[in-house]
C-alpha positions in Angstrom: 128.1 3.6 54.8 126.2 6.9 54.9 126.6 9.7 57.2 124.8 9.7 60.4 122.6 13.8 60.6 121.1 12.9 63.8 123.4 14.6 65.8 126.9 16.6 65.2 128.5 13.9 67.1 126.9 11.0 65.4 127.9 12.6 62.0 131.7 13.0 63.2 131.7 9.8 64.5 130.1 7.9 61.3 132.7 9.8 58.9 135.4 8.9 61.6 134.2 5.0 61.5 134.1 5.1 57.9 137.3 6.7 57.4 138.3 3.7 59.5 140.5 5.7 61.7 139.9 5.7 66.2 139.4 8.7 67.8 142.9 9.5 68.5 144.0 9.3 65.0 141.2 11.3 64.0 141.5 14.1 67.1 145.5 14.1 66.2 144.3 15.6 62.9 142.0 18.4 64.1 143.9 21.6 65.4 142.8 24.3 68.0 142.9 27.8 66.3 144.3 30.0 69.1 146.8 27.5 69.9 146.9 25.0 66.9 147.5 22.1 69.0 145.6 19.0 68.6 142.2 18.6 70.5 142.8 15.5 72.7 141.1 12.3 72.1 138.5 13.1 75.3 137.2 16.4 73.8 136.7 14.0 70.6 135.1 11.4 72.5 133.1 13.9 73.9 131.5 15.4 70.9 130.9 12.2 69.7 129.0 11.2 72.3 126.8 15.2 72.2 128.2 15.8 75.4 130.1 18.8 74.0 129.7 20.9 70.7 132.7 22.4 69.0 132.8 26.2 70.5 134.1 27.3 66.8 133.4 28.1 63.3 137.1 26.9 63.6 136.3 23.6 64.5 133.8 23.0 62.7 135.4 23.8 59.5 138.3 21.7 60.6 136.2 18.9 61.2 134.6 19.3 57.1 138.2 19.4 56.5 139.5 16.2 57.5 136.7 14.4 57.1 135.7 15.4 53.1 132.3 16.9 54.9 130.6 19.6 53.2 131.1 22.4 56.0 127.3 24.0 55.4 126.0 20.2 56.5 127.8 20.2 59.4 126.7 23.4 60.3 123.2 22.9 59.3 123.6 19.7 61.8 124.7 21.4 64.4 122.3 24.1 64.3 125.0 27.0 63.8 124.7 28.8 60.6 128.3 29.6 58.7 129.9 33.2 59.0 129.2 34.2 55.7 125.1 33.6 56.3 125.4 35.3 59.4 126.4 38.5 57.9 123.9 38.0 55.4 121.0 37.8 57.8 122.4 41.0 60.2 122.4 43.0 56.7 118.8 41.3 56.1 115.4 42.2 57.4 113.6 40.1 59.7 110.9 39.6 56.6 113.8 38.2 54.4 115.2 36.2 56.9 112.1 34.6 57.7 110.8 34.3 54.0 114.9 32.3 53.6 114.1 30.2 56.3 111.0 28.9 55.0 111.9 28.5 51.6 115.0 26.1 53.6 112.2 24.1 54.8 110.3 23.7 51.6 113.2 22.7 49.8 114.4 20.1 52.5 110.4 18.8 52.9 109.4 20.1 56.0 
């Protein structure tokens, strides 16, 4: 079973389903950071469903975590870009930044 990139949610919820675990087993596993409680099994179902995107780097990373995702992918899936490229492109000009982005799209054949 591959990985569903069509959407954040749908890649959670394939590597869920393939994990073989339900949402509340895998939303037990996933911890807020300012509180590190579970999410619930709603907020899961929620982002599975792209009626909510996780509000974190946090999150996201959590998510990679558990689920033996590459973080960057997710990321990239979700349209965020990670901390570390952040910093990157505010140290960057907006020539660099836009030469990286297209040399992103070569590579991925767009």
């Amino acid at each position: 079973m591959s990985l569903d990139m069509s959407s954040f949610g749908s890649a959670i919820a394939s590597a869920r389903k393939k994990k073989g675990w339900s949402q509340k087993e895998l939303a037990a596993r996933i911890v807020k950071e300012e509180d590190h409680a579970a999410i619930t099994p709603q907020y899961l179902n929620d982002i599975e469903h792209n009626r909510r995107s996780p509000t974190s780097t946090y999150l996201v990373k959590q998510f990679a975590r558990v689920l033996d995702i590459d973080a960057d992918v997710l990321f990239a899936v979700i349209g965020m870009l990670p901390e570390k490229e952040r910093k990157l492109v505010s140290r960057s000009t907006p020539d660099a930044v836009g030469e990286a982005f297209i040399a992103f799209r070569k590579k991925l054949g767009g």
